[in-house]
PDB file of the backbone (N, CA, C, O) and the ligand in Angstrom, with CONECT records:
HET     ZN  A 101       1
ATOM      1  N   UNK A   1       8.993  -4.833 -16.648  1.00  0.00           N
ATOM      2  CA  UNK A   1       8.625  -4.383 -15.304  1.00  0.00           C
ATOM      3  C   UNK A   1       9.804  -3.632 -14.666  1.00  0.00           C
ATOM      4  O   UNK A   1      10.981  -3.984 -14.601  1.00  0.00           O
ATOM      5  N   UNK A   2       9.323  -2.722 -14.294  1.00  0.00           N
ATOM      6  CA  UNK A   2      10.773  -1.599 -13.320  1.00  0.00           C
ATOM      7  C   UNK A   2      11.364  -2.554 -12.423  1.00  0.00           C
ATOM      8  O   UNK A   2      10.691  -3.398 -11.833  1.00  0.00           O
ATOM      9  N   UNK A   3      12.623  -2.437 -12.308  1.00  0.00           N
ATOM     10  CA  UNK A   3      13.456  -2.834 -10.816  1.00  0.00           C
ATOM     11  C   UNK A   3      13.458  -3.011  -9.941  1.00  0.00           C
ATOM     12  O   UNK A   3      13.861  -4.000  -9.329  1.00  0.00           O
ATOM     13  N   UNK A   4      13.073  -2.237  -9.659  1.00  0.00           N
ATOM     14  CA  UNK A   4      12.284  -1.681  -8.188  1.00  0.00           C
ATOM     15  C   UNK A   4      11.145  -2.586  -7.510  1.00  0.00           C
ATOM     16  O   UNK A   4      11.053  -2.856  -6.312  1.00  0.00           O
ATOM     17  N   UNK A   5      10.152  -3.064  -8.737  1.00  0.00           N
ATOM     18  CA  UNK A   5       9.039  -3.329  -8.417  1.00  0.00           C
ATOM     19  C   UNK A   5       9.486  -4.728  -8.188  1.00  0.00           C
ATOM     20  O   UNK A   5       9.390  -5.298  -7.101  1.00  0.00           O
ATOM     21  N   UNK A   6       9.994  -5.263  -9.303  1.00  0.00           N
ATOM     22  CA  UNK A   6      10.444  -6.579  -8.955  1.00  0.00           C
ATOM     23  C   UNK A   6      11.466  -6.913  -7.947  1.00  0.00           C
ATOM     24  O   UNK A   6      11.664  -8.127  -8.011  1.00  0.00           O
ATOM     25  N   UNK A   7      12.104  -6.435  -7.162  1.00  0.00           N
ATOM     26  CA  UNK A   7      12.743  -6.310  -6.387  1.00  0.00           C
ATOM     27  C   UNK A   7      11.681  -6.692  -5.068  1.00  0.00           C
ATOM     28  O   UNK A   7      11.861  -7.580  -4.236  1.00  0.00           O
ATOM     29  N   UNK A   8      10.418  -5.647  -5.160  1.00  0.00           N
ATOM     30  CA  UNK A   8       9.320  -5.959  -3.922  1.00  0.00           C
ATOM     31  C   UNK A   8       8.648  -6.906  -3.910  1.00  0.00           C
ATOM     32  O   UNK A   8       8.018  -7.175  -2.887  1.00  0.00           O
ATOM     33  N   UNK A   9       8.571  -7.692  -5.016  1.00  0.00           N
ATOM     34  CA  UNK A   9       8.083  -9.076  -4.896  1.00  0.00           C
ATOM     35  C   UNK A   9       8.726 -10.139  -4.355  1.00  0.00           C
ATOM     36  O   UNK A   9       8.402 -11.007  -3.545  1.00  0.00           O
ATOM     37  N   UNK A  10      10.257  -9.748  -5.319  1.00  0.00           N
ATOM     38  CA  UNK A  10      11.001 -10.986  -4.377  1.00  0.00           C
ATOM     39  C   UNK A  10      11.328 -10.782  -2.680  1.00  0.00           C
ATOM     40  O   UNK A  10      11.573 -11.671  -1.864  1.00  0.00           O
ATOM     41  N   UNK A  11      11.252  -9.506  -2.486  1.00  0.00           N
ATOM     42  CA  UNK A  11      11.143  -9.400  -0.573  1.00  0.00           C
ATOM     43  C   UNK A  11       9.341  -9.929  -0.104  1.00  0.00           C
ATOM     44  O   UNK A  11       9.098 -10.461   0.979  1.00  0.00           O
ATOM     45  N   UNK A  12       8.527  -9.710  -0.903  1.00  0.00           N
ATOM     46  CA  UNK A  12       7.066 -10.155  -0.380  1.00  0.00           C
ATOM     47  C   UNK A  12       7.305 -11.730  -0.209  1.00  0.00           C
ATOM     48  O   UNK A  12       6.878 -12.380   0.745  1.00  0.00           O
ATOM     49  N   UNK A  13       8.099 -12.279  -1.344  1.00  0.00           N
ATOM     50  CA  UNK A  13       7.705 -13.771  -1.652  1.00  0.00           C
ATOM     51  C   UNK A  13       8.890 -14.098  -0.139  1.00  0.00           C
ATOM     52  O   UNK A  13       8.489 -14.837   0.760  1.00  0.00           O
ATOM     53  N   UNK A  14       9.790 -13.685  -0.089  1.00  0.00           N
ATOM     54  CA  UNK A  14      10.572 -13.843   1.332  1.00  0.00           C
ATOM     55  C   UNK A  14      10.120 -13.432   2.811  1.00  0.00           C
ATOM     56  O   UNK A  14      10.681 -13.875   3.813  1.00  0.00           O
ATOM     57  N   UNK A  15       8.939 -12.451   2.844  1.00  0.00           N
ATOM     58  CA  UNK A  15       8.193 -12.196   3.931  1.00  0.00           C
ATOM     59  C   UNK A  15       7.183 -13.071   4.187  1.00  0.00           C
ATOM     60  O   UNK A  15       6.850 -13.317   5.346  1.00  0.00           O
ATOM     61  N   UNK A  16       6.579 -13.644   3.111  1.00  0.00           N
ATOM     62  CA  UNK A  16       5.115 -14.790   3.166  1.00  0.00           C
ATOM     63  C   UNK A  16       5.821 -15.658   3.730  1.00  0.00           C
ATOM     64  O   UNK A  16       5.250 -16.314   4.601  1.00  0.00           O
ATOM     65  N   UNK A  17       6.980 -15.901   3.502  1.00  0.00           N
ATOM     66  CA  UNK A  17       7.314 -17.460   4.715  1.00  0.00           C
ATOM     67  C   UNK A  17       7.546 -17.093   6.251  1.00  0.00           C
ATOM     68  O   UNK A  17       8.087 -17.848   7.059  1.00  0.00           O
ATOM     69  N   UNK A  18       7.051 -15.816   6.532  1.00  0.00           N
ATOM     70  CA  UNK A  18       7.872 -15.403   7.809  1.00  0.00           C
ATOM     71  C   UNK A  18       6.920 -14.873   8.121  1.00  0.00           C
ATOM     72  O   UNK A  18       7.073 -13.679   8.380  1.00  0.00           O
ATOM     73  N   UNK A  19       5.308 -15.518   8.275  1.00  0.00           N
ATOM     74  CA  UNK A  19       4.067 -15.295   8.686  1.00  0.00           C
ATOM     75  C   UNK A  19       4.187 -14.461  10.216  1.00  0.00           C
ATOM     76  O   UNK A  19       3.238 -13.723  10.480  1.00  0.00           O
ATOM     77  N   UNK A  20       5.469 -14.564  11.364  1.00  0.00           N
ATOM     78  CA  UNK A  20       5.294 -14.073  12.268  1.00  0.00           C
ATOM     79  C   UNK A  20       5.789 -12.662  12.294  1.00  0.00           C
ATOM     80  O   UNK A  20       6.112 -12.139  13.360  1.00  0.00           O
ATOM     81  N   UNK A  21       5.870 -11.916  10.944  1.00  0.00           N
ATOM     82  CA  UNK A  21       6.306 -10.641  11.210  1.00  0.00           C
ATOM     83  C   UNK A  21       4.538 -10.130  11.130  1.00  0.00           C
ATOM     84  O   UNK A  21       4.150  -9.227  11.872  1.00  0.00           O
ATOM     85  N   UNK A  22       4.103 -10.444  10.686  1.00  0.00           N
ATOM     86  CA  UNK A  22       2.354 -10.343  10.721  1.00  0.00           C
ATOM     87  C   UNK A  22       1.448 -10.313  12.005  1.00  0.00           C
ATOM     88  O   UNK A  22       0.998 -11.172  12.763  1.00  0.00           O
ATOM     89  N   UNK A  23       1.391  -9.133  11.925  1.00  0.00           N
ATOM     90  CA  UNK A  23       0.345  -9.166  13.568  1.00  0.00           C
ATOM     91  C   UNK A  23      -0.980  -8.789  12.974  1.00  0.00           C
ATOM     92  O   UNK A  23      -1.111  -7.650  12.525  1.00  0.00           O
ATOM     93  N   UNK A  24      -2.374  -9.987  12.912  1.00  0.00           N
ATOM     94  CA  UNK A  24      -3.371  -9.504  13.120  1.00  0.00           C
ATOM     95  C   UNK A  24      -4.019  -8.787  14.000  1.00  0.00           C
ATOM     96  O   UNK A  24      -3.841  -9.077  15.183  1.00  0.00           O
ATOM     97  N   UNK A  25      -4.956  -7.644  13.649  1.00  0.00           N
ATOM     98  CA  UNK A  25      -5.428  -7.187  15.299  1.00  0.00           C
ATOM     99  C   UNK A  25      -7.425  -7.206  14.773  1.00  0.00           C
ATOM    100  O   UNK A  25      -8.272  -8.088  14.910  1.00  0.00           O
ATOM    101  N   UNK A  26      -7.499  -5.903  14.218  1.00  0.00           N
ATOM    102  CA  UNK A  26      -9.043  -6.612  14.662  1.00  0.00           C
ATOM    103  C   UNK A  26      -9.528  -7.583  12.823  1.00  0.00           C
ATOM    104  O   UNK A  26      -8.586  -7.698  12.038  1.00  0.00           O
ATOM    105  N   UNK A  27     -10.613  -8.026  12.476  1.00  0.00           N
ATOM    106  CA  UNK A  27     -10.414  -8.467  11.389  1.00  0.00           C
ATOM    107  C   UNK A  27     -12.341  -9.472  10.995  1.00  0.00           C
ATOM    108  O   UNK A  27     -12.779 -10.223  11.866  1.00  0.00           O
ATOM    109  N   UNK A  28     -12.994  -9.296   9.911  1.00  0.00           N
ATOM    110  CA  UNK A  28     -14.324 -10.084  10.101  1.00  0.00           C
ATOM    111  C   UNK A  28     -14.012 -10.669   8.966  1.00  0.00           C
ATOM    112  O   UNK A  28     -13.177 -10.288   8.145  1.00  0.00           O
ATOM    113  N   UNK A  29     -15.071 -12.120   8.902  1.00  0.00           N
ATOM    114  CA  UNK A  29     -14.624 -12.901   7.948  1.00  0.00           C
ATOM    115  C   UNK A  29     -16.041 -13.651   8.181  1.00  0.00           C
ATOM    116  O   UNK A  29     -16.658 -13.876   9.222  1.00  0.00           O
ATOM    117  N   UNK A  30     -16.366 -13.995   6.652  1.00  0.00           N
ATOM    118  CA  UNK A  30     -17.198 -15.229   6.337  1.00  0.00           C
ATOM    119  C   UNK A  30     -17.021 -16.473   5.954  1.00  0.00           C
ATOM    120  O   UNK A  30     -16.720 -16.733   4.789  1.00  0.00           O
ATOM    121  N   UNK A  31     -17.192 -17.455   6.930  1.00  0.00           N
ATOM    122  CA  UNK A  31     -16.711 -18.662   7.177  1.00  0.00           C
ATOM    123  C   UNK A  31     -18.491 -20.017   6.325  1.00  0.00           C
ATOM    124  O   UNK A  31     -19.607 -20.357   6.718  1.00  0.00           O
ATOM    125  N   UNK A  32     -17.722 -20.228   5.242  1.00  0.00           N
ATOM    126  CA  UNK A  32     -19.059 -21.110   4.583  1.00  0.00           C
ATOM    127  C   UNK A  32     -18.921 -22.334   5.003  1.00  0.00           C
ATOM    128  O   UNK A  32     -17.827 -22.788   4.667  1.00  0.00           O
ATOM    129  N   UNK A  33     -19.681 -23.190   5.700  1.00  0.00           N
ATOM    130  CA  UNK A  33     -19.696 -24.278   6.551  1.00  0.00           C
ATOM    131  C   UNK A  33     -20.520 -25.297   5.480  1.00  0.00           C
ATOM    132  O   UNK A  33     -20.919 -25.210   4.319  1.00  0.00           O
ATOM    133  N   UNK A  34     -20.538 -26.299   6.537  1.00  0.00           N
ATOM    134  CA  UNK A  34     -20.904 -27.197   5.489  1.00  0.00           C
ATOM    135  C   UNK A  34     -22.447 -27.090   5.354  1.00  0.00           C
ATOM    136  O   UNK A  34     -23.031 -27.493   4.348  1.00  0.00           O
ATOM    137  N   UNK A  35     -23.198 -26.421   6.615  1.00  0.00           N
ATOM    138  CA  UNK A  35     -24.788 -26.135   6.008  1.00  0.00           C
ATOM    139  C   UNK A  35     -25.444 -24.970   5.804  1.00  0.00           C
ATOM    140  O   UNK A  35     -26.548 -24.883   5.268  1.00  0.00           O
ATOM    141  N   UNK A  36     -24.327 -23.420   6.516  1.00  0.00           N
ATOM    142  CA  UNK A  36     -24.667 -22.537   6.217  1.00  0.00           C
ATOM    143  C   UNK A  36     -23.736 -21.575   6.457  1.00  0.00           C
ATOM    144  O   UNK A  36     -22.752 -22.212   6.836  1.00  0.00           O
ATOM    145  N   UNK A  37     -23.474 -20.464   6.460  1.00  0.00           N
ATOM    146  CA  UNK A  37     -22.403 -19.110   6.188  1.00  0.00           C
ATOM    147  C   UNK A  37     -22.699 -18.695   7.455  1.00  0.00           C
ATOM    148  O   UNK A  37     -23.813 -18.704   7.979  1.00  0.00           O
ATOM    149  N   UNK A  38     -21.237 -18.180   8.127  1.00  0.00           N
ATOM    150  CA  UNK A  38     -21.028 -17.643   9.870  1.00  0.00           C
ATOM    151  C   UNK A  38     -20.536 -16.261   9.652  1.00  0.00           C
ATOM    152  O   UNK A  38     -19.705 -16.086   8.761  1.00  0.00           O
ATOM    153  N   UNK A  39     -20.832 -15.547  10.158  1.00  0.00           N
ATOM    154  CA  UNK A  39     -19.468 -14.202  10.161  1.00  0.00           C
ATOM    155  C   UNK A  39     -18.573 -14.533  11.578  1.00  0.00           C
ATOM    156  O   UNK A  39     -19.193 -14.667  12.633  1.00  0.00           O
ATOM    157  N   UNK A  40     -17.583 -14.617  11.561  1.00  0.00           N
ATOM    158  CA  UNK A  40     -17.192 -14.458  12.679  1.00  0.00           C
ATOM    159  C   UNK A  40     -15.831 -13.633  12.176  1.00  0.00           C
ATOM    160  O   UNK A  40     -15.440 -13.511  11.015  1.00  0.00           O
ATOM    161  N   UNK A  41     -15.020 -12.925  13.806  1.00  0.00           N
ATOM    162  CA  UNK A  41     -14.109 -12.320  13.185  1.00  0.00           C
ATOM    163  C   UNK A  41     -13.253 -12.286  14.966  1.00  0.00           C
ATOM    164  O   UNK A  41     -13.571 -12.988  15.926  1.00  0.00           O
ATOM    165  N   UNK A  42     -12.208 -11.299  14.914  1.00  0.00           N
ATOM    166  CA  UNK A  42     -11.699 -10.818  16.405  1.00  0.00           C
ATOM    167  C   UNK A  42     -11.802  -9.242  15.692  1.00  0.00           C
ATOM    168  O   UNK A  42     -11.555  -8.762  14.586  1.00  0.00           O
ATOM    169  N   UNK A  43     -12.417  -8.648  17.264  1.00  0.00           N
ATOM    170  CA  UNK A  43     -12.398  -7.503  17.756  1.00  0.00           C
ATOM    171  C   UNK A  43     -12.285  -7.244  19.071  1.00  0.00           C
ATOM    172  O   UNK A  43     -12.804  -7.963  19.924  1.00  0.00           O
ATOM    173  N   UNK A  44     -11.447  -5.967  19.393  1.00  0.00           N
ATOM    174  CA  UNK A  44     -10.957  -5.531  20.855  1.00  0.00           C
ATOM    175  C   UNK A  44     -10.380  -6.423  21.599  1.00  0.00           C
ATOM    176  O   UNK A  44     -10.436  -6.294  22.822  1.00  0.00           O
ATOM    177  N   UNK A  45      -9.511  -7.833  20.843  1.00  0.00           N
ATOM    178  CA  UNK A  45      -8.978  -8.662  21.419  1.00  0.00           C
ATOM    179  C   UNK A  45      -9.930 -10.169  21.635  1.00  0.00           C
ATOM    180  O   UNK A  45      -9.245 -11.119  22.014  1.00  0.00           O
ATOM    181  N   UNK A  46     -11.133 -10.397  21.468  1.00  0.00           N
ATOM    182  CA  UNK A  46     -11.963 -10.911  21.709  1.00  0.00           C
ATOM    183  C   UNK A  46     -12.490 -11.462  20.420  1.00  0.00           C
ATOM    184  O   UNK A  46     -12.845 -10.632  19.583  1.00  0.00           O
ATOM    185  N   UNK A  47     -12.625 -13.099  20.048  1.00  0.00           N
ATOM    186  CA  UNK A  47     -13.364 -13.707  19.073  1.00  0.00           C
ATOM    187  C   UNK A  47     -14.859 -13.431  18.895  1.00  0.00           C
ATOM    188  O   UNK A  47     -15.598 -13.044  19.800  1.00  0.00           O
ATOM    189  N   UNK A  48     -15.021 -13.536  18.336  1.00  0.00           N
ATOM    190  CA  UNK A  48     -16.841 -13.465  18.147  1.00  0.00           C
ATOM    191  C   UNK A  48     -17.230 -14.295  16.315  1.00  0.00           C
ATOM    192  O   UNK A  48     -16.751 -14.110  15.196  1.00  0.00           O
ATOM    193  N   UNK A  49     -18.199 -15.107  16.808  1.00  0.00           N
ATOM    194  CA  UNK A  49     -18.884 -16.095  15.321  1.00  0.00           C
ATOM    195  C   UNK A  49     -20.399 -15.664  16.105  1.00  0.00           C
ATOM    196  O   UNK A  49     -20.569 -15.351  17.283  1.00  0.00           O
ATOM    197  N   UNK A  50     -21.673 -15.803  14.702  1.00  0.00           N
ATOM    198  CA  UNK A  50     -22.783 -16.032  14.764  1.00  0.00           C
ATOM    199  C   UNK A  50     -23.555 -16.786  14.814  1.00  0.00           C
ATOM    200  O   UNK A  50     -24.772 -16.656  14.687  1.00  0.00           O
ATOM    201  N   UNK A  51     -22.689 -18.060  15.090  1.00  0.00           N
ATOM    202  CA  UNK A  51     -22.599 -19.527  14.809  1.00  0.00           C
ATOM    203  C   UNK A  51     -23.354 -19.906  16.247  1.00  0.00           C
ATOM    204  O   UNK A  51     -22.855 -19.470  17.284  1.00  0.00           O
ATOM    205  N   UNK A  52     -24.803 -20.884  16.311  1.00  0.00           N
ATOM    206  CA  UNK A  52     -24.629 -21.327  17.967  1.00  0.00           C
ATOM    207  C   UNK A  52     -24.278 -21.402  18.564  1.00  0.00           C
ATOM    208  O   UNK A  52     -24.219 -20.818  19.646  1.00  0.00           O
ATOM    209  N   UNK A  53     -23.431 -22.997  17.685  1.00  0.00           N
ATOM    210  CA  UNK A  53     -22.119 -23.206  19.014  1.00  0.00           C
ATOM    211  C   UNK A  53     -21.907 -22.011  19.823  1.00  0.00           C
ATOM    212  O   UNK A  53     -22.597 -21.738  20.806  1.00  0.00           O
ATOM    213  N   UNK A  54     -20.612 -21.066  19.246  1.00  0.00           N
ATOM    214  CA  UNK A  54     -20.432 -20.311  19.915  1.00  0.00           C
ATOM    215  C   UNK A  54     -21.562 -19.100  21.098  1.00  0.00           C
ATOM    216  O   UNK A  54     -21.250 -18.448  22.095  1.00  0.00           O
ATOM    217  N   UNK A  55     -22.215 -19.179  20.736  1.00  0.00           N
ATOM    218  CA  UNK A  55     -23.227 -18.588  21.520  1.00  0.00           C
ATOM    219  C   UNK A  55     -23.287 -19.448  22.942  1.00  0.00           C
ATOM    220  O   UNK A  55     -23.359 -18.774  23.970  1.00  0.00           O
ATOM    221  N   UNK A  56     -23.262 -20.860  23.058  1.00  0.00           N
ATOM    222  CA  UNK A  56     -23.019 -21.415  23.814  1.00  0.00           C
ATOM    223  C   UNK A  56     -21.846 -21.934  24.859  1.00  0.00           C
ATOM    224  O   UNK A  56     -21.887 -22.191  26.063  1.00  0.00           O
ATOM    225  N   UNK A  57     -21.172 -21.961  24.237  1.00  0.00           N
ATOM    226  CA  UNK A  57     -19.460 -22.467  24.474  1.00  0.00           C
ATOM    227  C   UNK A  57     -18.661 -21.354  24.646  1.00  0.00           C
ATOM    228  O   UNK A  57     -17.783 -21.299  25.508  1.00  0.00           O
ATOM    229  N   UNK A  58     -19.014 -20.129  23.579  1.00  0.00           N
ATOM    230  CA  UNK A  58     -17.927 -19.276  23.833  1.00  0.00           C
ATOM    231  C   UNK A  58     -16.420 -19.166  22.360  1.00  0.00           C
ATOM    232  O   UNK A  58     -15.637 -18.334  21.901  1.00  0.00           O
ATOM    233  N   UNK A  59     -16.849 -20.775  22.152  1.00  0.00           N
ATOM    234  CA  UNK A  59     -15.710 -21.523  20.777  1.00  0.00           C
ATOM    235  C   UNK A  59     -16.379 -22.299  20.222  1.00  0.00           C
ATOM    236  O   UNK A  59     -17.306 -23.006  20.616  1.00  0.00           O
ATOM    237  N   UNK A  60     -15.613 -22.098  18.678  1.00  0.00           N
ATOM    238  CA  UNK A  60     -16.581 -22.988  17.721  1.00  0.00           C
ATOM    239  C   UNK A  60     -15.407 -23.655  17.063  1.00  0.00           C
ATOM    240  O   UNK A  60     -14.315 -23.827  17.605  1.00  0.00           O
ATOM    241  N   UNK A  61     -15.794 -24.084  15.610  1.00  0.00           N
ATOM    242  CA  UNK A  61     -14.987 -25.027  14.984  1.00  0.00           C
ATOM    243  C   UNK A  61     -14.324 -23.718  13.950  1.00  0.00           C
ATOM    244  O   UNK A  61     -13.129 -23.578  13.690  1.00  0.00           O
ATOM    245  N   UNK A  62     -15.448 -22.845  13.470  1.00  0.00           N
ATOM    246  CA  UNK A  62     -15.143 -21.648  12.877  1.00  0.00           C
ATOM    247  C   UNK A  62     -14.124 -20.918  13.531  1.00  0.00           C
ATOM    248  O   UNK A  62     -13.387 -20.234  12.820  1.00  0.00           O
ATOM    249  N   UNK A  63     -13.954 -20.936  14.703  1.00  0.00           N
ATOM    250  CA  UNK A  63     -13.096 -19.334  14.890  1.00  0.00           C
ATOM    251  C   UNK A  63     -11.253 -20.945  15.167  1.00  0.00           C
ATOM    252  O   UNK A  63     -10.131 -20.930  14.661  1.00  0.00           O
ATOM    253  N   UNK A  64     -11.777 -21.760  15.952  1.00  0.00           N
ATOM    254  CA  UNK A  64     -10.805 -23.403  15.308  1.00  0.00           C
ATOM    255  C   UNK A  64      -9.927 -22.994  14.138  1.00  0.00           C
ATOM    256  O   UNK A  64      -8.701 -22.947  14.237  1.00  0.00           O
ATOM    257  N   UNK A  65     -10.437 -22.768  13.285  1.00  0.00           N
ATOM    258  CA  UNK A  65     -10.439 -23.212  11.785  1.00  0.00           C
ATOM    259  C   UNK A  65      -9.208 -22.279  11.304  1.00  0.00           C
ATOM    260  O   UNK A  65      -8.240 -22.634  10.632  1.00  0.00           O
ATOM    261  N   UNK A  66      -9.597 -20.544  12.005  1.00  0.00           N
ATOM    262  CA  UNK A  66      -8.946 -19.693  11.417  1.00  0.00           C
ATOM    263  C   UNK A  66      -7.841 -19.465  12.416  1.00  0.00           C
ATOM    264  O   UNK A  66      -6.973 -18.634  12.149  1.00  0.00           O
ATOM    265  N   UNK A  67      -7.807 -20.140  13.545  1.00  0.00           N
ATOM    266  CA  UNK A  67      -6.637 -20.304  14.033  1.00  0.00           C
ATOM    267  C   UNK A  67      -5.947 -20.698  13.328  1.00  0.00           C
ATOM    268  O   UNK A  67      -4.923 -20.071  13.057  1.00  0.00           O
ATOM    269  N   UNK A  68      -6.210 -21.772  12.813  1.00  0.00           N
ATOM    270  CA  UNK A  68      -5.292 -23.006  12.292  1.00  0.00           C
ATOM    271  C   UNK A  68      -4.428 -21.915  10.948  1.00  0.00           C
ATOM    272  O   UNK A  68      -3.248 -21.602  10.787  1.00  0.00           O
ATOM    273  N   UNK A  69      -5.439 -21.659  10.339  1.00  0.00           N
ATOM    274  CA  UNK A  69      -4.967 -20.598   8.867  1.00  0.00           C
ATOM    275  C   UNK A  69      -4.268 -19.948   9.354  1.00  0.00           C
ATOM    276  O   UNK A  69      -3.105 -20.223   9.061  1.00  0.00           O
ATOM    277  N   UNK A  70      -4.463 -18.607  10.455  1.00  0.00           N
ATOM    278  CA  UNK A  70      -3.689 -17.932  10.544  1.00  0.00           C
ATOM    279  C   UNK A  70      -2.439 -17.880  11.199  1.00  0.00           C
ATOM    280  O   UNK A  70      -1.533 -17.081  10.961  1.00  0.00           O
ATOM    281  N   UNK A  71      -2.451 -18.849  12.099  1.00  0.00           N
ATOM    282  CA  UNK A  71      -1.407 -19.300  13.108  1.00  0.00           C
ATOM    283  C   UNK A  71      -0.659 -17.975  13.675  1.00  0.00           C
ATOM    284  O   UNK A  71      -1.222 -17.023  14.216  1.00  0.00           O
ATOM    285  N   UNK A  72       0.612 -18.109  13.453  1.00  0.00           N
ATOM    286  CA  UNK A  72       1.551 -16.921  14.173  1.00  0.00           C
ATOM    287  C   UNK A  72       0.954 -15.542  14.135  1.00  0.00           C
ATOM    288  O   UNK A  72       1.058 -14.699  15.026  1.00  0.00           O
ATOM    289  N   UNK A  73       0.229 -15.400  12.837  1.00  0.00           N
ATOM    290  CA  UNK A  73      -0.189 -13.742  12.479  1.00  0.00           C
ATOM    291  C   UNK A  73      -1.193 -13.072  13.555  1.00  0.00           C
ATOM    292  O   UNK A  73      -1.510 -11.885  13.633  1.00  0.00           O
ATOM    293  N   UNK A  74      -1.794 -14.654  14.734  1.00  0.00           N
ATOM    294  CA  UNK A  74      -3.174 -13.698  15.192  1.00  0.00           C
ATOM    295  C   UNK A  74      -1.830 -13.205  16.642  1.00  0.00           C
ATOM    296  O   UNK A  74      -0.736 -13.693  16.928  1.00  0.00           O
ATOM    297  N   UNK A  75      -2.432 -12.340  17.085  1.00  0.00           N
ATOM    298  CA  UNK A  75      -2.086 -12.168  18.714  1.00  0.00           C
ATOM    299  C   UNK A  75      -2.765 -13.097  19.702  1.00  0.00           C
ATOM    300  O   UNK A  75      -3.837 -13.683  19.550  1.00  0.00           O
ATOM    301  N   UNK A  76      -1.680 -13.132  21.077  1.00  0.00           N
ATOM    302  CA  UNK A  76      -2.352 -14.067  21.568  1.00  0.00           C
ATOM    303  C   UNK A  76      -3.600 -14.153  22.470  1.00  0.00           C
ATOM    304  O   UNK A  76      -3.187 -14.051  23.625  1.00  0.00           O
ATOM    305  N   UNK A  77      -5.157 -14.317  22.461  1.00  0.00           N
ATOM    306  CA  UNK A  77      -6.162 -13.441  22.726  1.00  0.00           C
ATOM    307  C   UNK A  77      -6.684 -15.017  23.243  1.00  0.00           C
ATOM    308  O   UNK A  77      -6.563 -16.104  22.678  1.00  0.00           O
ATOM    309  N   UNK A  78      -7.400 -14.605  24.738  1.00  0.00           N
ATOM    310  CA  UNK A  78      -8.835 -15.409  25.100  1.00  0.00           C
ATOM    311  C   UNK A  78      -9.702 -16.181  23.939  1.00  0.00           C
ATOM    312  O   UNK A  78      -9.861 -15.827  22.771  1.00  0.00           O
ATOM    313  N   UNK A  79     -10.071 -17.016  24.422  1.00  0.00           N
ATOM    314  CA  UNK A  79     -11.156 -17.738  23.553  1.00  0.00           C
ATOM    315  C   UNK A  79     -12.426 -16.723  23.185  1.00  0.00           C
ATOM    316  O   UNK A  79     -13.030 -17.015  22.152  1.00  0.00           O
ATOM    317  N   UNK A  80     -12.877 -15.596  23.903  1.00  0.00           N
ATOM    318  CA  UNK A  80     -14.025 -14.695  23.936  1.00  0.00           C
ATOM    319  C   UNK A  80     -14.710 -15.514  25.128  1.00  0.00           C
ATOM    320  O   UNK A  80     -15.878 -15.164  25.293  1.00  0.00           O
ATOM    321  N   UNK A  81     -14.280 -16.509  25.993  1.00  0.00           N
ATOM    322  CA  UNK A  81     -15.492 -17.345  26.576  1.00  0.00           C
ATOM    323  C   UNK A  81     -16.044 -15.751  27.855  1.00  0.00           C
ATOM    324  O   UNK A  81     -17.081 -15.719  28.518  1.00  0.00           O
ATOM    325  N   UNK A  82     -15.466 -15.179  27.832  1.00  0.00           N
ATOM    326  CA  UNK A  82     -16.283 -13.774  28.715  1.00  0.00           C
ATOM    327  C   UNK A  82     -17.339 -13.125  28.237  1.00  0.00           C
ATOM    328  O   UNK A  82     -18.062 -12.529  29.036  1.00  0.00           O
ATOM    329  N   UNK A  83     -17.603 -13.115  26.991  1.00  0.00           N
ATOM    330  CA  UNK A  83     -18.601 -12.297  26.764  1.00  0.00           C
ATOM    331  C   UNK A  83     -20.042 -13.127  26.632  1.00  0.00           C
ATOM    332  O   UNK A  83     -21.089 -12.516  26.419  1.00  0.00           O
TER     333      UNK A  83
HETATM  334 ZN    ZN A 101     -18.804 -20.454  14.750  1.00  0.00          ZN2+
END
């Protein structure tokens, strides 16, 4: 393998621990639950799932969930409870 290349791995494998140079901004995702599949994602700053709950609340356990995963990488954004 070239020099070079391996060189960019070992800076990737030193950037993955430093999740806060990572800014998510908009992003959709399928979340498989325990009885059926959600899309939810953030756009224009704002969460959004297809999930009831959220239809109701505004927050679910789904858009919960990918907090938790993504932690530092998301920006810091409203629950969506406005829309
Ligand atoms: Zn949901």
């Amino acid at each position: 393998m070239q020099s070079s290349l391996i060189g960019k791995i070992e800076k990737a494998k030193r950037y993955a621990e430093e999740p806060e140079r990572v800014a998510i901004s908009d992003f959709t995702a399928e979340f498989r639950g325990e009885n059926d599949s959600h899309i939810l994602g953030l756009s224009g700053g704002k969460w959004h799932c297809n999930c009831h709950f959220f239809t109701q609340w505004g927050e679910c356990v789904h858009i919960m969930t990918l907090q938790r995963l993504l932690g530092k990488m998301l920006p810091q954004v409203d629950s969506g409870k406005s829309i």
